[in-house]
Structures are given as C-alpha cells and as structure tokens.
SEVEXKE-808716 format. One record per residue (C-alpha): residue in three letters; x, y, z. Coordinates in steps of 0.2 Angstrom, whole numbers, padded with zeros to 4 digits, always signed. Example, Ala and Ser with C-alpha at 12.3 -4.5 7.8 and 13.67 -1.06 7.14 Angstrom:
! residues 2
ALA+0062-0022+0039
SER+0068-0005+0036
! end
This chain:
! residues 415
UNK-0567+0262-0078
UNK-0564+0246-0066
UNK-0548+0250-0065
UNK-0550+0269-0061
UNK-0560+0262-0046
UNK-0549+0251-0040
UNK-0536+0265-0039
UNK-0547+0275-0030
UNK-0550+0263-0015
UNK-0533+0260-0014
UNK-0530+0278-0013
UNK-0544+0279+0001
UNK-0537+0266+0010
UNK-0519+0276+0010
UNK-0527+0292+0015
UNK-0533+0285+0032
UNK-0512+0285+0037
UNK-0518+0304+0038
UNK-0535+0307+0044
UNK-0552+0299+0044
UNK-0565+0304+0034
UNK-0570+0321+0032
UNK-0589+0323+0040
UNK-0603+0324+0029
UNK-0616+0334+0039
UNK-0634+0338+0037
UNK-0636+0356+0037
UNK-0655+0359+0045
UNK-0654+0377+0041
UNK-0651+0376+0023
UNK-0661+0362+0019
UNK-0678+0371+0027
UNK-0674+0385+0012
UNK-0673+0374+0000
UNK-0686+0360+0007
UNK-0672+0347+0003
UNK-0661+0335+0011
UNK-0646+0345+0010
UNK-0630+0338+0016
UNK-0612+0347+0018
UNK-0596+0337+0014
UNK-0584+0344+0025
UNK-0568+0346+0016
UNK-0562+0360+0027
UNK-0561+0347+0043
UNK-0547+0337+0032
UNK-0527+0342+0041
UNK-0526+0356+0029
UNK-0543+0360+0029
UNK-0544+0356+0013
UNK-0548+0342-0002
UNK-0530+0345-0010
UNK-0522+0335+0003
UNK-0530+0320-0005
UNK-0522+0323-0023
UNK-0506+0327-0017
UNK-0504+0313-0005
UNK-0509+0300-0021
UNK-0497+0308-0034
UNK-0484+0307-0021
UNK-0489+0291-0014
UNK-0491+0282-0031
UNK-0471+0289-0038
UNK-0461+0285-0022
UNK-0470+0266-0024
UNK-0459+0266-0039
UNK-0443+0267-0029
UNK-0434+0274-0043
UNK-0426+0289-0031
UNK-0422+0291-0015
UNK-0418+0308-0016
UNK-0437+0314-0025
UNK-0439+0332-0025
UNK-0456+0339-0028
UNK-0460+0353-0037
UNK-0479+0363-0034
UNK-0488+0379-0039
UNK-0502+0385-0028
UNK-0515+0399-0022
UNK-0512+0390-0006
UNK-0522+0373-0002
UNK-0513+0362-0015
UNK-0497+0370-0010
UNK-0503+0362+0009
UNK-0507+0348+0003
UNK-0490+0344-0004
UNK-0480+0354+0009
UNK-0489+0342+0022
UNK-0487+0326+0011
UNK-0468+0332+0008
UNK-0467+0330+0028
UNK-0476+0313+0028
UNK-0465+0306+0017
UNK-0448+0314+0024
UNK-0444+0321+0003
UNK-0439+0341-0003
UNK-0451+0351-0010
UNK-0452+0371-0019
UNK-0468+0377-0016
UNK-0471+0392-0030
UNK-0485+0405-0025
UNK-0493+0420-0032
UNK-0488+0435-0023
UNK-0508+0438-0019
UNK-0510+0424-0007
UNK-0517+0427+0008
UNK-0505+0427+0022
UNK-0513+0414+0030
UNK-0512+0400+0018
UNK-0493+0405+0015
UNK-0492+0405+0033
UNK-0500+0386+0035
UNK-0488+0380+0021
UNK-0471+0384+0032
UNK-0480+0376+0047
UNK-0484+0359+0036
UNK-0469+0358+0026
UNK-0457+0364+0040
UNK-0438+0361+0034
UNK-0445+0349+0019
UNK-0451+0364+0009
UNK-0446+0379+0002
UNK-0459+0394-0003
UNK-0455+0405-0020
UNK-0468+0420-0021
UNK-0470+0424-0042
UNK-0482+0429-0050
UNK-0499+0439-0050
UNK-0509+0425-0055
UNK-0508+0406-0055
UNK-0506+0405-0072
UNK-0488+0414-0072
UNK-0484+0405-0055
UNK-0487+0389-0067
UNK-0477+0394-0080
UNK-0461+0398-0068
UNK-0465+0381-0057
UNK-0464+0372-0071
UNK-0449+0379-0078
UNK-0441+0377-0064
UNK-0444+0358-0062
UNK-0439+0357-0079
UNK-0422+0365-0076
UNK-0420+0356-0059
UNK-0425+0338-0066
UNK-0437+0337-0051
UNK-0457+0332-0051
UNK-0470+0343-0055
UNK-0485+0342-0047
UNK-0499+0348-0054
UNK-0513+0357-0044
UNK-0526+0347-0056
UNK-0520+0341-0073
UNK-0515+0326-0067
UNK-0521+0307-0067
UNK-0515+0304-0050
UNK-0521+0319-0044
UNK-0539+0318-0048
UNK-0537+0299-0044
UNK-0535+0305-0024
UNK-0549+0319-0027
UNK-0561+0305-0032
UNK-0558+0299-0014
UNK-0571+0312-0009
UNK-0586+0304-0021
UNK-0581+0287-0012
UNK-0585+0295+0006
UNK-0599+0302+0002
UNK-0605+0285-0005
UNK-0601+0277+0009
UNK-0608+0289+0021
UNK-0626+0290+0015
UNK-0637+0276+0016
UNK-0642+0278-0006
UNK-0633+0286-0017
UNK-0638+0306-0020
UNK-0651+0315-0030
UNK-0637+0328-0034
UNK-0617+0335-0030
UNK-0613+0352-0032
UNK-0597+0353-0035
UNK-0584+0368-0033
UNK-0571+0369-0050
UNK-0557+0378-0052
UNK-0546+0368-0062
UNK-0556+0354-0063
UNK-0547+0342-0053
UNK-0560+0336-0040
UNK-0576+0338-0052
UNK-0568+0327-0064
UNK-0562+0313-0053
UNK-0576+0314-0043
UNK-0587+0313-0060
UNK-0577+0299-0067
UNK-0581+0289-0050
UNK-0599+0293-0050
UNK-0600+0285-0068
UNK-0599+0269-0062
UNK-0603+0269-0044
UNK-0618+0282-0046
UNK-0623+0286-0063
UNK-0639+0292-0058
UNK-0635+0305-0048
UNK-0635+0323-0057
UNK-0618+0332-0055
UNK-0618+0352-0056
UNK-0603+0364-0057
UNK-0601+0378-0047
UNK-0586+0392-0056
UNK-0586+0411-0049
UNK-0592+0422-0063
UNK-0573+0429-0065
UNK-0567+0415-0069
UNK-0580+0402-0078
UNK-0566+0393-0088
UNK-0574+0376-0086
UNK-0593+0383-0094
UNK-0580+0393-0106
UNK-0574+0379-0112
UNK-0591+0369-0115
UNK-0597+0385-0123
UNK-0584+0382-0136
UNK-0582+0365-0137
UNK-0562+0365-0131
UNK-0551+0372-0119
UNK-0550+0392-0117
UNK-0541+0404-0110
UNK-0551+0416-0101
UNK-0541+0435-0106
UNK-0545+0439-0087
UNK-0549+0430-0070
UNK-0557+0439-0056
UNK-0542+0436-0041
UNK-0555+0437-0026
UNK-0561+0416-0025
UNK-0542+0413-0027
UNK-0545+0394-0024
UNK-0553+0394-0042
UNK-0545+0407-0049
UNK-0541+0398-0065
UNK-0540+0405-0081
UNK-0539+0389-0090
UNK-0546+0370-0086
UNK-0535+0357-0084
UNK-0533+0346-0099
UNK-0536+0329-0093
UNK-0551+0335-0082
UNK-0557+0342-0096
UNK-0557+0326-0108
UNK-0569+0320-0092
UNK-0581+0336-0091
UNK-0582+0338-0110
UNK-0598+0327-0108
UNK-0607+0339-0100
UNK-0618+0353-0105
UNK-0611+0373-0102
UNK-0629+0375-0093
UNK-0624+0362-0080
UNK-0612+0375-0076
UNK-0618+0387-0063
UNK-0607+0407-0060
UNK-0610+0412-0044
UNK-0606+0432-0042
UNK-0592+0435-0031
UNK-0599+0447-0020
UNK-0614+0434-0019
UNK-0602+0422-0012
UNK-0598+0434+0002
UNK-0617+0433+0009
UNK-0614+0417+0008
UNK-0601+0413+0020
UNK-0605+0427+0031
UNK-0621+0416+0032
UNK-0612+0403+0034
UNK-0600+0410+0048
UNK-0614+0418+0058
UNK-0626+0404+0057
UNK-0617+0388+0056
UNK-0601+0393+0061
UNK-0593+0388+0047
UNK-0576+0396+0040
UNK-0577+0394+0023
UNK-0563+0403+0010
UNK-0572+0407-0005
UNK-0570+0393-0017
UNK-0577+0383-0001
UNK-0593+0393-0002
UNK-0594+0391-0021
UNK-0607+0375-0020
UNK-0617+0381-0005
UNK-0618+0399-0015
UNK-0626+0391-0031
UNK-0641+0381-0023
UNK-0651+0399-0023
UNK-0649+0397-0044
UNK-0657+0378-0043
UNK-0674+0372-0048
UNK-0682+0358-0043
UNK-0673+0353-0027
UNK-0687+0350-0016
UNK-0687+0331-0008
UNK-0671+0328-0014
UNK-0655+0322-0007
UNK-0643+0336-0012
UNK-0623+0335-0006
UNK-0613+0353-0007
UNK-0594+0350-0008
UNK-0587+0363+0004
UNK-0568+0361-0003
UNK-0558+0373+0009
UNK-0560+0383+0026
UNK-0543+0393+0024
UNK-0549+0409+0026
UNK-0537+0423+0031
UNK-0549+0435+0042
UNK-0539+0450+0040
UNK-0550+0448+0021
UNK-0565+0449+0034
UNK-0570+0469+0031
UNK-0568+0466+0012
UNK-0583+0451+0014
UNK-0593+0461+0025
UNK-0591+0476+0012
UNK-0594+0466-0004
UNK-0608+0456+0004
UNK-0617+0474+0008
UNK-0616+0480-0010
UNK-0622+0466-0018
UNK-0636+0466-0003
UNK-0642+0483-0007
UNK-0636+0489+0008
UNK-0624+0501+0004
UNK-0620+0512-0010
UNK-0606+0522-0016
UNK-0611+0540-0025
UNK-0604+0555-0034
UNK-0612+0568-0028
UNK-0614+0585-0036
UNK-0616+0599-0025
UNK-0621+0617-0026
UNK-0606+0628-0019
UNK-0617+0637-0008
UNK-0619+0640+0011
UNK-0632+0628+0017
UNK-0632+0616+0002
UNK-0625+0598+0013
UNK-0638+0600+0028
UNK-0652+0601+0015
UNK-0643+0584+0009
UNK-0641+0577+0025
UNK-0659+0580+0029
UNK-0665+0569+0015
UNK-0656+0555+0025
UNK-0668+0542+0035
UNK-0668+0539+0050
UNK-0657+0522+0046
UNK-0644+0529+0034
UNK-0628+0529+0039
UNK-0614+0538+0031
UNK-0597+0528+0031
UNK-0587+0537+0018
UNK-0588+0555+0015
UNK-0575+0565+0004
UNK-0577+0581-0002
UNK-0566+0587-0017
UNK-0569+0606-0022
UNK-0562+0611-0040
UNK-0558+0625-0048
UNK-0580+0628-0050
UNK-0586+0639-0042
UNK-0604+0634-0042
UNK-0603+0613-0039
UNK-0590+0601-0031
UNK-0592+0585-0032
UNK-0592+0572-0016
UNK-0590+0555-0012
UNK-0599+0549-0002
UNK-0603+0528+0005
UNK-0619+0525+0014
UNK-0629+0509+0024
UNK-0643+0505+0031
UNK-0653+0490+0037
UNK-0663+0489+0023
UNK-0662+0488+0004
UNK-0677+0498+0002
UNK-0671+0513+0012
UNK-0659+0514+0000
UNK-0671+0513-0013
UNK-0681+0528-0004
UNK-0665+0538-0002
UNK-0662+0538-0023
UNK-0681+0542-0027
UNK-0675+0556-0012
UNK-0662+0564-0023
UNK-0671+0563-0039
UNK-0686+0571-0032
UNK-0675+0586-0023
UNK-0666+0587-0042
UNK-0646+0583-0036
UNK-0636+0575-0048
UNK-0629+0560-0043
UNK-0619+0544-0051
UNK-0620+0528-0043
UNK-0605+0521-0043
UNK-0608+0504-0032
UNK-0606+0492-0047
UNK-0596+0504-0057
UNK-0580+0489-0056
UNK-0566+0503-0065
UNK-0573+0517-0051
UNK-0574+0507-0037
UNK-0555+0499-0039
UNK-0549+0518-0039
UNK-0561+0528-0030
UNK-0566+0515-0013
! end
C-alpha cells in the first residue's frame, strides 16, 4: 500500500507538466438542498475535460521510462474521454497511436480526439458497444505487437486516476465525510479507493452506475465479475457491460448497497440543473455523482465531495436531455388514443385540455374501422399535476387511452 502511494505522488507530480489541479469548488446551491457541505471536484476543467487524461498520461508515462522502444505505438479503445486522454498524451510524448471508437460516439468527443492527437493518431470507428470496440482493439494490438491501453483494467491506469483522491486531500483543510464516485469500468473508484485506504480510511466512499448498466453492484450482488446481457448506451461514459478486473479485486470489499443506480432520464434533470443553474456542462457520466445525492440519507453537516468526471457533452444531444428529463418530470406524456370516427369527436378531446397543456406531437392513423382510429399524441405542461388532472379528464369522459411514456419498446418505435 506504501508503495501504491508513492507511485501516485509521483504520478501527481508528472501530471503538473500538463495542467494544474482541477478546482474542487463548493457548490452553495447544492449544499442548501442537502444542508451539507457539498464540494464539486471538477474533472471536466482537466485539458480534455476530463479525468482519463490522468491514467493515460501514467501508463504511458511509466512504459516509455522503460526505454525499451523508441518507436512505441499505443493502442486504445474508447467512448471518447479515455480516447482524449491518450490521443493528447500521444502528442505529448511525440508516439503513434489507433484510437478504436464505437460508431455511437458523439461527434463531438470524436471531433476533440483528432484536434488532441493531430497526425500522432489514427481513429477506427467499430462497434456498437465498447465491449466489441474492446474486443477488435485488442486484437488489433495483438496482431500489430503494439501497447494496449486499457480504458481501466490496468495498474497503471488506476495508479494516475488515484491522482484525483490525492487533490482533493490536498485541497480541503480534513479529510471528507464522503466521495461519490461515478464508475463505469471501475478505474477511478478503485484507485481512488485504494488511495483513500491509507490516506483517509475514514471517509465513506459511494458508487454511482446508471441503472442500464450497474455492472460494478452486479458484480457484488454475485460475488464476481458479470456480464450484464445489455447496457443502456445513453451515459456512454459508463456504459460498461463488464467491470474491470483489477478494479474489481479493489471494490470486491464493498457492499452491493454501497452502490447507488441513478435512472438515466433522472440524470438528464440533473445536468439541465446543472447547466441552468451553475453553468456546468456536464456529459452524462459527469452528472452520475451529483444525480445520486437525491438517494442519500444522512448527509446533513457533512463534508460531501461529487466527482464530476467529464464535461464533454455534444449539444446537438441537448433536445433528447430536455425530452428525457420532461418524462421522467411528469411533464410530458406520450399516449395512444382511441378515437370515436365521428364528426366532432377531437374538439370534445381538445376541450378536456387545460389551459397549460400543450400538444407537441400529434399523429393521427385511421384504419380499416370504421368506428375508432387510433392517435398519437405527446403533450407538456408546467406542472406534473396537470398531467395528473388531464388523465383523471379522460377516465372521467370514458376515452381509451394507453400510456405509452415509460413503455421503453413503444417509445423507441413510435417517438
């Protein structure tokens, strides 16, 4: 454990070549909610506005301090921040590298990686999840004999994500009541909770997955490594269907109800919240620790530091936030209407609206009955409870309706 230390201090002391500590910021707003101390480590201030820089950076760091090769090639697969992070370190260090991507990144983190690596790197889009892109990363660094770097299974990796526990101790004055830590593939929670066993073992550590993808509560569920049958693509920054192995051997010690899910479309209040209010752009997984404090007990009085791991957000995503945020709000439904074929039938529909209802989506499909047709139809408003009304509306004037807002395998096909 001494030693694990060490090497993180010295992999600190590397990363200031690059940039300075990331900021951690008291946030007033959040912490008058919870009547806590609530600070923010700002992960999405780093050069590639995000943690993954730091991992990278050490793996790379640590093998071309072996001087076996001149000519190192570096192999990566990547939703997008750790492909940043090494694309960015591949510049640094003036070496090739292949970035492999899933063919569902969002533009804008493919976009960042060409500006980072410039000519050092090469992008290869495969895959429709990270779990394939792995698997033809890692085949192709077999074949070309060059180094795989791994997003999180890795020594060296979590050795530079441990960097982050050792700012924050530095930056506050004791040690915290609590971390929240974000995990996707478990690099940062684990090195950051192998650091904290010596430096802080008093302070609690809780994990924050998205409920599409829970691999690490999975896993201490069942007492060893699962793979999930299907991961929910939307936080694409912890997308994973599996746990890392190494981070793994580290997070086996906790308990599965340390391990918070936080509902996608919950995670899109948040950092709308935290657009609006703070001005924070956060991606998804970077909202993951703020979204879960709603799920704590007990955090008055205390000292409570949120990992916010990544701030690359593409806003061409920003209507689909706005839309899943409204739906998991209350705000907006989606319904199948069934309407009598007859003249007059839509206005007496329409006149059950109130005055704060607002239609978005309205399709209307007549069949081959004659006496109903069936619409769909998406409506807002302000308030949850005028939704609420409007249902208790329909019931009342006896229209059949399905509500289809939540309905996942209607939704995909029919919004």
């Amino acid at each position: 454990m001494e030693n694990f230390v060490a090497s993180v201090r010295l992999a600190e002391a590397a990363l200031r070549d690059l940039f300075e500590p990331t900021p951690l910021q008291r946030n007033d707003h959040l912490s008058a909610r919870y009547n806590a101390d609530i600070w923010l480590k700002r992960e999405d201030l780093t050069p590639v506005r995000s943690y993954k820089l730091r991992g990278a950076f050490n793996a790379m760091r640590k093998f071309m301090a072996q001087g076996q090769r001149t000519d190192a090639h570096f192999v990566c697969a990547s939703a997008g921040n750790h492909a940043q992070g090494m694309a960015f370190a591949c510049r640094h260090f003036g070496v090739r590298g292949t970035v492999f991507m899933p063919v569902t990144t969002p533009q804008q983190k493919i976009q960042k990686t060409r500006v980072f690596g410039g000519d050092s790197v090469e992008i290869v889009m495969t895959g429709d999840y990270f779990d394939q892109t792995l698997a033809a990363a890692q085949a192709f660094a077999a074949e070309k004999q060059a180094v795989f770097l791994s997003p999180f299974d890795s020594a060296d990796v979590m050795e530079g994500q441990a960097t982050v526990a050792l700012e924050i101790m530095s930056q506050l004055p004791t040690a915290p009541d609590l971390i929240v830590l974000p995990v996707g593939g478990g690099g940062l929670s684990a090195g950051i909770a192998r650091y904290l066993r010596s430096d802080a073992p008093q302070t609690q550590l809780i994990f924050a997955e998205p409920l599409g993808g829970g691999s690490l509560q999975a896993a201490l569920e069942n007492g060893a490594l699962v793979t999930l049958p299907a991961v929910d693509g939307f936080v694409d920054g912890a997308a994973v269907a599996r746990i890392g192995a190494l981070p793994f051997e580290e997070l086996s010690r906790f308990s599965p109800k340390d391990v918070h899910l936080a509902p996608e479309d919950r995670i899109c209040i948040t950092m709308l919240e935290m657009l609006n209010t703070e001005g924070m752009v956060l991606e998804p997984a970077g909202a993951l620790a703020v979204d879960i404090l709603a799920d704590l007990d007990d955090l008055a009085g205390k000292t409570v530091v949120c990992i916010c791991s990544g701030g690359n957000f593409d806003f061409e995503r920003l209507p689909e936030v706005k839309e899943r945020a409204q739906r998991f709000a209350g705000k907006k439904k989606y319904l199948i209407l069934r309407m009598p074929q007859r003249p007059g039938a839509l206005r007496e529909f329409l006149e059950l609206l109130g005055p704060d209802d607002d239609i978005t989506r309205f399709e209307y499909l007549k069949k081959s009955a004659r006496n109903f047709g069936s619409i769909l139809i998406g409506i807002e408003s302000s308030d949850p409870a005028n939704l609420t009304a409007l249902m208790q509306r329909l019931d009342h004037a006896d229209l059949t309706y399905r509500d289809i807002t939540r309905d996942s395998i209607l939704s995909e096909f029919l919004i």
